[in-house]
Structure formats: C-alpha cells, structure tokens
Biopython code that builds the backbone (N, CA, C, O; Angstrom):
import numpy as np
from Bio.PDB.StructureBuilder import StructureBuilder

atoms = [
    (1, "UNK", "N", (0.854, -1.181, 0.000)),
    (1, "UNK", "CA", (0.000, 0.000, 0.000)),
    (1, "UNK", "C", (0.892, 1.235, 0.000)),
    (1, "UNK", "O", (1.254, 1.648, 1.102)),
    (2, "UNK", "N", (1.359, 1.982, -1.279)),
    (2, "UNK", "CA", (1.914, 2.985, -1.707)),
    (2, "UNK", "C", (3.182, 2.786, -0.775)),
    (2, "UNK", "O", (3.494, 3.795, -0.143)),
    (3, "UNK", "N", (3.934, 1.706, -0.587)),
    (3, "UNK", "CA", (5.253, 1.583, -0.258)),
    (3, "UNK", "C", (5.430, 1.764, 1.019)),
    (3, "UNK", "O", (6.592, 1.563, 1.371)),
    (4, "UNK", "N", (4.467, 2.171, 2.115)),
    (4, "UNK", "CA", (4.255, 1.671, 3.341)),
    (4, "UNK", "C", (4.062, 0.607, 4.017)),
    (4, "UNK", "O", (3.177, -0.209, 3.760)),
    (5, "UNK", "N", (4.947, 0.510, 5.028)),
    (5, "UNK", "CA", (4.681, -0.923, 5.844)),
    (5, "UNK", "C", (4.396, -0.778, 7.334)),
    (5, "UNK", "O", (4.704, 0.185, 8.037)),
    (6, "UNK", "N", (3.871, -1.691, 7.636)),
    (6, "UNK", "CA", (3.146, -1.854, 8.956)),
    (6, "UNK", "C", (4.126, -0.502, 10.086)),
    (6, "UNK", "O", (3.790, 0.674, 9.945)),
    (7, "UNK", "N", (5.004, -0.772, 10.874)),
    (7, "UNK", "CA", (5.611, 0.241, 11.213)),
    (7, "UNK", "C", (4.985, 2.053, 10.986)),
    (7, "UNK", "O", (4.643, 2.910, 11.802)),
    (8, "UNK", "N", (5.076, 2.029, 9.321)),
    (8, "UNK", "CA", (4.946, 3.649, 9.130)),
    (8, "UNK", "C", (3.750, 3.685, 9.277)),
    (8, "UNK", "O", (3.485, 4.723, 9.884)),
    (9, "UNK", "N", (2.755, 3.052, 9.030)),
    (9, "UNK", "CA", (1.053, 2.831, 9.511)),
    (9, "UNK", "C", (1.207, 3.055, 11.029)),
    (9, "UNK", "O", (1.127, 4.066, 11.725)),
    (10, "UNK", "N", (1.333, 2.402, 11.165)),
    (10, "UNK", "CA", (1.360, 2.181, 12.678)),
    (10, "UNK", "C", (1.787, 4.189, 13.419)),
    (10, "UNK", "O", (0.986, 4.762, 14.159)),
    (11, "UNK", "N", (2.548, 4.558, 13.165)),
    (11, "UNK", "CA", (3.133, 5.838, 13.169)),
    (11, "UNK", "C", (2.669, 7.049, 13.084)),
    (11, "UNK", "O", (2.570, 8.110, 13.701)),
    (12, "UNK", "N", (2.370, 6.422, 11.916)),
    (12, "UNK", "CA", (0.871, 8.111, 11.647)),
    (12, "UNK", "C", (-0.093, 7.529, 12.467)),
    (12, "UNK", "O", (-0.261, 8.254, 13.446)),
    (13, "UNK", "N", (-0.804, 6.534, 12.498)),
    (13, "UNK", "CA", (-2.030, 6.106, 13.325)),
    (13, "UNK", "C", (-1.641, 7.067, 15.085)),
    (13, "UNK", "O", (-2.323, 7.819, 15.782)),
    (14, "UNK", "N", (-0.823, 6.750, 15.155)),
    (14, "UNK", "CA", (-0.255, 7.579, 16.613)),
    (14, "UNK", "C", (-0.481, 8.965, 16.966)),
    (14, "UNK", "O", (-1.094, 9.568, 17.847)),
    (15, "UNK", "N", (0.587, 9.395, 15.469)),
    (15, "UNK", "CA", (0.286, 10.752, 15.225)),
    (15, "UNK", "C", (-1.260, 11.448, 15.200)),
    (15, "UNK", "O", (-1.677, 12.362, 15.910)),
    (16, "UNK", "N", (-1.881, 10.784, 14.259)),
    (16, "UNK", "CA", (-3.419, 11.258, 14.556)),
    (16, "UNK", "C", (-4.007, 11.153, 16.101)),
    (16, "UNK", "O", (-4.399, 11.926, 16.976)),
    (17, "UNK", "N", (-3.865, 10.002, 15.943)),
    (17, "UNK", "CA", (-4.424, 10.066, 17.968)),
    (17, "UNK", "C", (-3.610, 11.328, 18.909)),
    (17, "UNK", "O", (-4.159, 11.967, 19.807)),
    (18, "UNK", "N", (-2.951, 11.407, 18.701)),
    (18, "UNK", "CA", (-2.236, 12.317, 19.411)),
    (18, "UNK", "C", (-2.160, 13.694, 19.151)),
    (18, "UNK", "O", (-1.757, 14.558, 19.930)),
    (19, "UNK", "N", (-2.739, 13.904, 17.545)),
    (19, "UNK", "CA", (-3.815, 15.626, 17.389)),
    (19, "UNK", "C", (-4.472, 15.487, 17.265)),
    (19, "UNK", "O", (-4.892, 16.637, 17.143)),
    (20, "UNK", "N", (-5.557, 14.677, 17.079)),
    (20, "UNK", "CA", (-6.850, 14.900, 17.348)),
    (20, "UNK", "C", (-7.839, 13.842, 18.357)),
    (20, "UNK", "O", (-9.070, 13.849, 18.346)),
    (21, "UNK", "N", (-7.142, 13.125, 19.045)),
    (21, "UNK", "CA", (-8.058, 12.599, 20.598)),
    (21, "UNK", "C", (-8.710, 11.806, 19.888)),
    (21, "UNK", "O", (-8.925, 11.762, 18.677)),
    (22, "UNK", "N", (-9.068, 11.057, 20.906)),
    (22, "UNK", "CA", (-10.081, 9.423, 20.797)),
    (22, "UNK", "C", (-11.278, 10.091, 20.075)),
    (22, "UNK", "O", (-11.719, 9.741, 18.980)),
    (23, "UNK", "N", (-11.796, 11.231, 20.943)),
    (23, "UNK", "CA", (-12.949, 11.683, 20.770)),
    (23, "UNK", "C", (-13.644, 12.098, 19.048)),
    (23, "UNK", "O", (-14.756, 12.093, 18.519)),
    (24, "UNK", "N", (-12.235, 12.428, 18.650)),
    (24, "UNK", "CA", (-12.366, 13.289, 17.549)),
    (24, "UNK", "C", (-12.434, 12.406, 16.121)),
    (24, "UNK", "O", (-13.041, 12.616, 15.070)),
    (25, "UNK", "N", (-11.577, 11.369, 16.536)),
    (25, "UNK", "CA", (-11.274, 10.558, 15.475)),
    (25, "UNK", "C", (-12.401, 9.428, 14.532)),
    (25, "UNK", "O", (-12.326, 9.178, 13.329)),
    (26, "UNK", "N", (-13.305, 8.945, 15.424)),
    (26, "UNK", "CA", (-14.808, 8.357, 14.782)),
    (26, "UNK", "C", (-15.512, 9.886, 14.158)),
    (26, "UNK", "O", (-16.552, 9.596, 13.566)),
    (27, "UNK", "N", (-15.270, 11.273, 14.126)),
    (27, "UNK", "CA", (-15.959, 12.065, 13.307)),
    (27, "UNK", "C", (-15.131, 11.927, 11.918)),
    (27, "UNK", "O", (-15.601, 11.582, 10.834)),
    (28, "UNK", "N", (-13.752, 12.289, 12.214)),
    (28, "UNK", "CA", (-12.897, 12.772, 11.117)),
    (28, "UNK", "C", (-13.086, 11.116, 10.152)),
    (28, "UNK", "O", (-12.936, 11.275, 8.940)),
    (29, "UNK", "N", (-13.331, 9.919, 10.513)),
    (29, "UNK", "CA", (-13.557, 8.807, 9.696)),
    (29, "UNK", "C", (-14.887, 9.159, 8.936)),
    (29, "UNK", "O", (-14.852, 9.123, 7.706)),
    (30, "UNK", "N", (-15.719, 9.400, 9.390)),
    (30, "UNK", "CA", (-17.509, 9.696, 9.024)),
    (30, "UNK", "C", (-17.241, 10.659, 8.097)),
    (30, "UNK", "O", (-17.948, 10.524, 7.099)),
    (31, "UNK", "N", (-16.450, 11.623, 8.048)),
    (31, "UNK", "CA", (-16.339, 12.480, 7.006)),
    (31, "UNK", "C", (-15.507, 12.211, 5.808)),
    (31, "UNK", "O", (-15.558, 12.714, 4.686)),
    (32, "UNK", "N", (-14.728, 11.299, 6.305)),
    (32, "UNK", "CA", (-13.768, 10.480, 5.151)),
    (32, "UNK", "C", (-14.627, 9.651, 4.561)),
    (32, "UNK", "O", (-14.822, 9.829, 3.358)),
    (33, "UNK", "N", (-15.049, 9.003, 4.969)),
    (33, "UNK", "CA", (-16.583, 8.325, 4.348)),
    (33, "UNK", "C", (-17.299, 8.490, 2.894)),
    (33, "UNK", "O", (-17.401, 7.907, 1.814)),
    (34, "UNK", "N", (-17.819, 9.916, 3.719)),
    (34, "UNK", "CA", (-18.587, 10.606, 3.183)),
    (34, "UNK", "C", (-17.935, 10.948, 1.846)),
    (34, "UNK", "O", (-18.104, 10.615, 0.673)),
    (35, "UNK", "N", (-16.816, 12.055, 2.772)),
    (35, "UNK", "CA", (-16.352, 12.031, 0.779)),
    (35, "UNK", "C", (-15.795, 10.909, -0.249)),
    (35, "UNK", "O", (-15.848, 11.172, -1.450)),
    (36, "UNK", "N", (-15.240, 9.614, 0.197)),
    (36, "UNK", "CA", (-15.262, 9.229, -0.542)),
    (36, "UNK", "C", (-16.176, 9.184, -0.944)),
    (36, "UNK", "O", (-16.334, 10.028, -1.826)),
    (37, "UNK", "N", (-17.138, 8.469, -0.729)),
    (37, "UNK", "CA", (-18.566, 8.287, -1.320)),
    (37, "UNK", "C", (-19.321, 9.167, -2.176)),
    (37, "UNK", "O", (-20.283, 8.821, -2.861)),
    (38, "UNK", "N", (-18.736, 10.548, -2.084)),
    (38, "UNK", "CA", (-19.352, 11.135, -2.538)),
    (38, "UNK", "C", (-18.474, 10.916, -4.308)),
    (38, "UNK", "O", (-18.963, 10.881, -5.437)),
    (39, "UNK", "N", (-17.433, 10.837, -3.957)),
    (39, "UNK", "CA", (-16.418, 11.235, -4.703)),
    (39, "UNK", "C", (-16.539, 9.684, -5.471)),
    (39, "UNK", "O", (-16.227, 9.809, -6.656)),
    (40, "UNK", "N", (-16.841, 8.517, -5.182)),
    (40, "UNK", "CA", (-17.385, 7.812, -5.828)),
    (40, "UNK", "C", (-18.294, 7.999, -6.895)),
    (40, "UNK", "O", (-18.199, 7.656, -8.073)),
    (41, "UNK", "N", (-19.477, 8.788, -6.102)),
    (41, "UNK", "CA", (-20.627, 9.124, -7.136)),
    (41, "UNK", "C", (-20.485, 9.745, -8.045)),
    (41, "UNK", "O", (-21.187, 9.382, -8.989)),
    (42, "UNK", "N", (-19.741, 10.734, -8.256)),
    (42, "UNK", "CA", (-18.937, 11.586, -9.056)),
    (42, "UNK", "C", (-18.816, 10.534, -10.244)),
    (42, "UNK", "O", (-19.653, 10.494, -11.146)),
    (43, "UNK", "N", (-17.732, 9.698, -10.184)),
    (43, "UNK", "CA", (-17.038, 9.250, -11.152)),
    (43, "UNK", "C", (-18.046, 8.497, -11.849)),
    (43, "UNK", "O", (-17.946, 8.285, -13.058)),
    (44, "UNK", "N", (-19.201, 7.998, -11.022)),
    (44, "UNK", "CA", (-19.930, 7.078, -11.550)),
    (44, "UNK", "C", (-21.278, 7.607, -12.776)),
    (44, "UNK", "O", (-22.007, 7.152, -13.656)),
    (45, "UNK", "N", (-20.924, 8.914, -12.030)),
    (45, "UNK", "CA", (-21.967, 9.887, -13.002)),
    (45, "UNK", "C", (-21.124, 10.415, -14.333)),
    (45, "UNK", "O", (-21.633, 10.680, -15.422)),
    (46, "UNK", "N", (-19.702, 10.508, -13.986)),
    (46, "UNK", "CA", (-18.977, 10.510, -15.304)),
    (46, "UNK", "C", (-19.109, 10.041, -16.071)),
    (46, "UNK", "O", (-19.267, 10.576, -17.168)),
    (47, "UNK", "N", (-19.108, 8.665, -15.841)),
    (47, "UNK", "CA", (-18.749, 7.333, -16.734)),
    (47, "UNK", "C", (-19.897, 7.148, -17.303)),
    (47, "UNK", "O", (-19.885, 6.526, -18.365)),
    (48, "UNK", "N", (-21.434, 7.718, -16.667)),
    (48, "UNK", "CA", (-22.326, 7.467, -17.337)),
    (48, "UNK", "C", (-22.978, 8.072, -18.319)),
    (48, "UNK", "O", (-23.848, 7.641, -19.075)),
    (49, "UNK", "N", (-22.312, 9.452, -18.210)),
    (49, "UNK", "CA", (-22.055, 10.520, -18.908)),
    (49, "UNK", "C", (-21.456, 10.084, -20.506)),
    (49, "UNK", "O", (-22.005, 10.063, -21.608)),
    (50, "UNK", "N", (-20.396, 9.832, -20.152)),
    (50, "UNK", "CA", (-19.411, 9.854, -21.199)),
    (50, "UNK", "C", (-20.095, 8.177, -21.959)),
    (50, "UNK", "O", (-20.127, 8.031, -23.181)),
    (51, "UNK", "N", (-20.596, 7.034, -20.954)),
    (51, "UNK", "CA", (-21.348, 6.302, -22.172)),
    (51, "UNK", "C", (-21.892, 6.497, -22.699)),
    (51, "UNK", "O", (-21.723, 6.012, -23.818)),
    (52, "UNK", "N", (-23.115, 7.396, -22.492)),
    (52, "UNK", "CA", (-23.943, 7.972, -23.192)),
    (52, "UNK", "C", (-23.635, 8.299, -24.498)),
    (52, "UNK", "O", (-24.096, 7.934, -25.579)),
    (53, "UNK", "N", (-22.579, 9.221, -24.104)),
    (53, "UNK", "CA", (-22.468, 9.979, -25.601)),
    (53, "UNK", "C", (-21.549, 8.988, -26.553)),
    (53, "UNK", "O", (-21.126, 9.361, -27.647)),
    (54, "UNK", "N", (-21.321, 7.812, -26.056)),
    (54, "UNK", "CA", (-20.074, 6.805, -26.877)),
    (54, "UNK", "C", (-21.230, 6.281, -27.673)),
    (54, "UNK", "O", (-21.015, 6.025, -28.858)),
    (55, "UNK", "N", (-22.716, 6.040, -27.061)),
    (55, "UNK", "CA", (-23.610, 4.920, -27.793)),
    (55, "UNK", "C", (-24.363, 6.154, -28.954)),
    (55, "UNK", "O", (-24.313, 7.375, -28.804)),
    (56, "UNK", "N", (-25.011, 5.434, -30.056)),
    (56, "UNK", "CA", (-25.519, 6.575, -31.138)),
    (56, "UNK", "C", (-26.878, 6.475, -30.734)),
    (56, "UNK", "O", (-27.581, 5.465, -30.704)),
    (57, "UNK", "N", (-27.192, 7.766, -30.396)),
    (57, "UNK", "CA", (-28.982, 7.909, -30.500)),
    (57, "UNK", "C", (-29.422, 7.440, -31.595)),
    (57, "UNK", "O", (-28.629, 7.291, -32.525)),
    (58, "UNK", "N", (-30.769, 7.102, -31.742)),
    (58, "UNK", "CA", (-31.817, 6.269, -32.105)),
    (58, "UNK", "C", (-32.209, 7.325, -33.049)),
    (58, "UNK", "O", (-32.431, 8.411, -32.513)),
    (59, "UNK", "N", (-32.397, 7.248, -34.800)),
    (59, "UNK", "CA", (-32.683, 7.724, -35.167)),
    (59, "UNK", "C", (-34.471, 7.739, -35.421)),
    (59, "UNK", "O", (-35.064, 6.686, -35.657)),
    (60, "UNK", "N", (-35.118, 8.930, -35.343)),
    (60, "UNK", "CA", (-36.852, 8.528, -36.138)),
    (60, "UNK", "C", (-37.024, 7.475, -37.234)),
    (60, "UNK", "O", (-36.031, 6.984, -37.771)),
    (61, "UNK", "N", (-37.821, 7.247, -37.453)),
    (61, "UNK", "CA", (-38.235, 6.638, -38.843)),
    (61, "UNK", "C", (-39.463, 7.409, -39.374)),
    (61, "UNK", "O", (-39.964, 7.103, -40.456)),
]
sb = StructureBuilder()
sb.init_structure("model")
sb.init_model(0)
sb.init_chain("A")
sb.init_seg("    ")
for serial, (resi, resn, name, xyz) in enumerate(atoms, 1):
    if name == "N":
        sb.init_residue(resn, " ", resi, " ")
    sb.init_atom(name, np.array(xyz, "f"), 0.0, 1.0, " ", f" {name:<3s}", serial, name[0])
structure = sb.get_structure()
C-alpha cells in the first residue's frame, strides 16, 4: 500500500491520535466516508455521462 509498511502505519495512526483525541477521530472517519462516497458518485456519473455519448442515438423513422 503505496510503499508503506506496517511500522509507518502504525506511526501516523499515533500521530493522529495524538492531534486529534479518541474523541475526535470516529468524526474525522464519518467524514472520510462521506467524501469518498461522494467522490465515488462523481465518477460514476462521469462514466455514465461519457457512455452515453459513446452509444448513437436512435434515429426517427
């Protein structure tokens, strides 16, 4: 995972606990969450976007 190993995980995990408290840390996840998720939806609306316009509309008859 991007050339990190257990150790340097381990490290920052510390670091966070140690600026922002037990307390703080189940919010700052919920918001990581979130944006991914959001940031998921994003891409997914891209992609559906951009199929769209790959397939040829339906001409009248």
């Amino acid at each position: 995972m991007f050339g990190l190993g257990a150790p340097e995980i381990l490290l920052i995990a510390l670091v966070v606990l140690l600026l922002f408290g037990g307390k703080k840390i189940p919010e700052l996840m919920k918001g990581l969450g979130k944006g991914v998720k959001s940031f998921k939806d994003g891409m997914r609306e891209v992609e559906d976007t951009s199929d769209e316009k790959k397939t040829p509309a339906e001409k009248p008859e």
